[in-house]
C-alpha positions in Angstrom: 58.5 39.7 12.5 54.6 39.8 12.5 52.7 39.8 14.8 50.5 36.6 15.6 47.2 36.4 17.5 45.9 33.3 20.1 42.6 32.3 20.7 41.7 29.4 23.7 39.0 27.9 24.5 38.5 25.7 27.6 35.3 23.4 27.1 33.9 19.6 27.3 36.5 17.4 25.3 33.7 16.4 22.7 32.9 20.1 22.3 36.3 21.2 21.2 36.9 17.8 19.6 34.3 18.7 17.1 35.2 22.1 16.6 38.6 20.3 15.8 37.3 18.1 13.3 35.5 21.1 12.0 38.7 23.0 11.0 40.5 19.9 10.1 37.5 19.4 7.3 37.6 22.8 6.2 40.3 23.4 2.9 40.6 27.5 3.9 40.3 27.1 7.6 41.6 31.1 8.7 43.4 29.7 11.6 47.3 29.3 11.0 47.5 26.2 13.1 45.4 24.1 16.3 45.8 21.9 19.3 43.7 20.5 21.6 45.0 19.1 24.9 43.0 17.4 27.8 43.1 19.3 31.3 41.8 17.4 33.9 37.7 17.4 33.5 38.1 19.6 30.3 40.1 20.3 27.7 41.6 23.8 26.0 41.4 24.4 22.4 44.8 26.7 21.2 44.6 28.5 17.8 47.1 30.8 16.2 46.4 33.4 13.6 48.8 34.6 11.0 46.3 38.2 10.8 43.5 39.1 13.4 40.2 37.0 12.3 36.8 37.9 12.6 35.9 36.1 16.0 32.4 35.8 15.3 32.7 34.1 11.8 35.6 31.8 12.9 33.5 31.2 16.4 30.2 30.2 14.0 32.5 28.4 11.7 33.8 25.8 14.2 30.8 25.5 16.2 31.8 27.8 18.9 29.2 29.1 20.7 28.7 32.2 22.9 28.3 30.4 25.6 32.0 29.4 25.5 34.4 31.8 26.8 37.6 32.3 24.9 40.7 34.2 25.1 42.0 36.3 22.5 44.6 38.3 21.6 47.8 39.4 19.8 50.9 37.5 21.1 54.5 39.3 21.8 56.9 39.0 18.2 58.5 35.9 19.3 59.9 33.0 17.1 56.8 31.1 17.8 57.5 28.5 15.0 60.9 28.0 17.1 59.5 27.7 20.1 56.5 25.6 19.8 58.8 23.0 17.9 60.9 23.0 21.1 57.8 22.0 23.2 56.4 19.2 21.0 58.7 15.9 22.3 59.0 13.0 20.6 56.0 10.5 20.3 56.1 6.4 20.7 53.4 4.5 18.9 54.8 1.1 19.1 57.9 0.6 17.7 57.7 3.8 15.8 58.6 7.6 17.3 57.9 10.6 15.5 60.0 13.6 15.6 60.8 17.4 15.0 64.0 18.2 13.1 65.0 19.3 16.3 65.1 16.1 17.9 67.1 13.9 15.4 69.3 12.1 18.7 65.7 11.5 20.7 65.3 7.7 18.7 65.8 5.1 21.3 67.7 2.0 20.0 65.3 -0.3 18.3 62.6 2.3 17.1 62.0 3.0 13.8 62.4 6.8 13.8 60.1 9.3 11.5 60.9 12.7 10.7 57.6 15.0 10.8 57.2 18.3 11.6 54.2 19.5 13.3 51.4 21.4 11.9 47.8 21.7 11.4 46.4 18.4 10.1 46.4 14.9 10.9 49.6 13.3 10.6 51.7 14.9 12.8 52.0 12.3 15.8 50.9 14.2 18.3 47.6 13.4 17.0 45.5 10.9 18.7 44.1 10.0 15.3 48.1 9.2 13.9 49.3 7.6 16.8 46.1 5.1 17.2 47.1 4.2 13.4 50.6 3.4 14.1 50.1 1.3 17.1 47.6 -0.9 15.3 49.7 -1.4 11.9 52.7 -1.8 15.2 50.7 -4.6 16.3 50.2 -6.4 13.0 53.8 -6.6 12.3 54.4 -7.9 15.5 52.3 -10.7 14.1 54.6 -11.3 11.5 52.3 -9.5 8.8 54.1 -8.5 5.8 51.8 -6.9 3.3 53.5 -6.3 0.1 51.0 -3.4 -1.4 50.0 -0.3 1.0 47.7 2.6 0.2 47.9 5.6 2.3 44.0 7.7 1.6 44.5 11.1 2.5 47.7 10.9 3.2 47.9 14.6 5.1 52.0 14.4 6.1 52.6 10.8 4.6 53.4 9.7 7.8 51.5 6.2 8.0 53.0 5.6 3.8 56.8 6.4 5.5 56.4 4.2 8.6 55.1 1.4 5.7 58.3 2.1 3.8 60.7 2.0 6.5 59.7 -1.8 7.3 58.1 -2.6 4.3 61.1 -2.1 1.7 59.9 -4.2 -0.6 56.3 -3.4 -0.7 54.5 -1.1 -3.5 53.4 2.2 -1.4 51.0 4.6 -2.9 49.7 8.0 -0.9 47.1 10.2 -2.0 45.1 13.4 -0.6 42.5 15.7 -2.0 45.0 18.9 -1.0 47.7 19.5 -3.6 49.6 21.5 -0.6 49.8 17.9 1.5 51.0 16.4 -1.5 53.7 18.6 -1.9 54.3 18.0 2.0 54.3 14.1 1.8 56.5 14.0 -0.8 59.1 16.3 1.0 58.9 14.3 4.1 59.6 11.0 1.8 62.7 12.7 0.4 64.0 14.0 4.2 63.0 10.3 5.3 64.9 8.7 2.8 61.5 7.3 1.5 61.3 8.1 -2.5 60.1 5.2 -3.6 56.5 6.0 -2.1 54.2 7.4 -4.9 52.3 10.7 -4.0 49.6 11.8 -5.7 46.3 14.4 -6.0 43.2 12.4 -5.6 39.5 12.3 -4.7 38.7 9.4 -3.2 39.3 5.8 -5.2 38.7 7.1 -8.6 42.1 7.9 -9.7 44.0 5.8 -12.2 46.9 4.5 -9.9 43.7 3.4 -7.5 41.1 2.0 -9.8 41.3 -1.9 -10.2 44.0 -2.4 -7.9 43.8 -4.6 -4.7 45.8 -3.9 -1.6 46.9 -5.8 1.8 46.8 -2.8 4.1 44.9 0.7 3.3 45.3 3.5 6.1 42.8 5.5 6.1 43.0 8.4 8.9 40.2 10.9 7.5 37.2 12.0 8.6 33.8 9.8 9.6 31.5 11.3 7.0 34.0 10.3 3.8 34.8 7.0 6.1 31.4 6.3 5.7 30.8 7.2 2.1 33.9 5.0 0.9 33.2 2.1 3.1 32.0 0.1 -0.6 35.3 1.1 -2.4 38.0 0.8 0.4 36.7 -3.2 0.8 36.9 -3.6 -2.9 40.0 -2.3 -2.8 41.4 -4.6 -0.1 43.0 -7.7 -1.6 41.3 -10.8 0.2 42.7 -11.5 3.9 43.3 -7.7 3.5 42.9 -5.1 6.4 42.0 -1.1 6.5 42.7 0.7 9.5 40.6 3.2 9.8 40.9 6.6 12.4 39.4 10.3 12.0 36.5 9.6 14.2 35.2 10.6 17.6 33.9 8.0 19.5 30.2 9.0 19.1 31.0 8.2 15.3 32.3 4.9 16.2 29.3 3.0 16.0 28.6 4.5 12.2 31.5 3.7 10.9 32.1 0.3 12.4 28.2 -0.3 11.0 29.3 1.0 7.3 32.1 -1.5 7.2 30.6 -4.5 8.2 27.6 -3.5 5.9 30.7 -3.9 3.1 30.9 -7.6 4.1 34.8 -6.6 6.3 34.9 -8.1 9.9 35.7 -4.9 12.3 37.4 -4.3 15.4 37.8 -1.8 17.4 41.0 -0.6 19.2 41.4 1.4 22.7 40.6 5.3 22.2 43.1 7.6 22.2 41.7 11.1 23.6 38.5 10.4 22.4 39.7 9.5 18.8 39.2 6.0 17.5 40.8 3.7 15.3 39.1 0.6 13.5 40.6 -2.4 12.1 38.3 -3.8 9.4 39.7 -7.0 8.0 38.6 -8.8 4.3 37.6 -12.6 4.5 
């Protein structure tokens, strides 16, 4: 078994939030995988490494700076995959809970349950990002919305397209991202979520040909705030009128940009409680 190596990092939550959204921009990150938890008036940033990194490059990379101590080192050959799995519970987000294979009995009665593994990237669940994106599309079907098309942009694990399919089982689901590898991820969560019928793709943006001229009734789009921003004009001509986007990826200090880039594209915006400093933005087509 090989031998993996741990870095943490205890800092300001904003700090290590952006060093976060740093690696979780970057397509050849070194770092195997990343958490960040909140501990009382910090927070501690957890990174594995499949081979020993240069500390100084990935430290620059993420925006750590000297000033921030960190701990690092090789950890003892353990099934590390195995174990962390075992430590990640289920996660509620209104009526939907998100799970490891490991915890297939864990769905109470009445929840809608979703098979994803954890990992890196947005999507997981146990992302504030994912969950803040659930409980608001939660909330709108508690309204008694029923949108019959659904575009998941940057789909990362497909999770938002699968929660879609599993009470939407009529409606047309489409799920891009710009990473072949999360394609290939979405697509085998669909199949182990009995799912098929959502349509994963490789995509850049709202260019593709399964995009381009189409309307939808709800687009997720859990990304970043710098491509938030620059697709603000396509995502509201892609909604269908009466339409909504809901929109995460983005700290709060990027709230205010984001919101501001929407409502410049003529969409009505609101904004829903943070979760760990992430936001999520419902942005709604007259």
């Amino acid at each position: 078994m090989s031998t993996l190596w741990r870095l943490v990092a205890h800092a300001d939550f904003a700090i290590l939030a952006d060093a976060v959204e740093r690696l979780d921009a970057s397509g050849n990150a070194p770092a195997l995988s990343w958490s960040l938890f909140e501990e009382g008036n910090e927070a501690r940033l957890d990174v594995l490494f499949e081979t020993m990194p240069d500390i100084d490059a990935f430290r620059a990379a993420c925006g750590l700076s000297e000033n921030i101590p960190v701990e690092f080192g090789p950890m003892p050959e353990e099934d590390w995959v195995r174990i962390s799995l075992e430590g990640l519970k289920p996660v509620e987000a209104g009526r939907f809970t998100l799970y490891g294979a490991h915890d297939r009995e864990a769905v109470a009665a009445g929840q809608t349950g979703i098979e994803i593994e954890a990992g890196p990237a947005f999507g997981t669940g146990h992302h504030g990002t994912t969950r803040g994106c659930l409980m608001a599309f939660s909330e709108m079907l508690d309204k008694g919305e029923s949108p019959k098309t659904v575009f998941d942009l940057g789909c990362g694990t497909a999770v938002l397209a699968i929660a879609a399919a599993k009470v939407l089982p009529e409606a047309d689901i489409l799920a891009s991202d710009i990473d072949p590898e999360a394609v290939e991820e979405s697509a085998e969560n669909c199949r182990k979520n009995a799912t098929p019928g959502i349509d994963c793709f490789v995509a850049e943006g709202l260019d593709h040909d399964r995009i381009a001229g189409r309307e939808f009734e709800l687009i997720f789009a859990n990304i970043l705030a710098g491509p938030l921003v620059d697709l603000a004009p396509g995502i509201a001509k892609a909604l269908a009128p009466g339409g909504q986007v809901i929109l995460s990826g983005l700290l709060t200090e990027q709230e205010a940009r984001v919101r501001e880039a929407y409502a410049d594209a003529g969409l009505a915006v609101t904004r829903r409680e943070p979760i760990e400093g992430w936001e999520t933005l419902i942005a709604t087509k007259a």
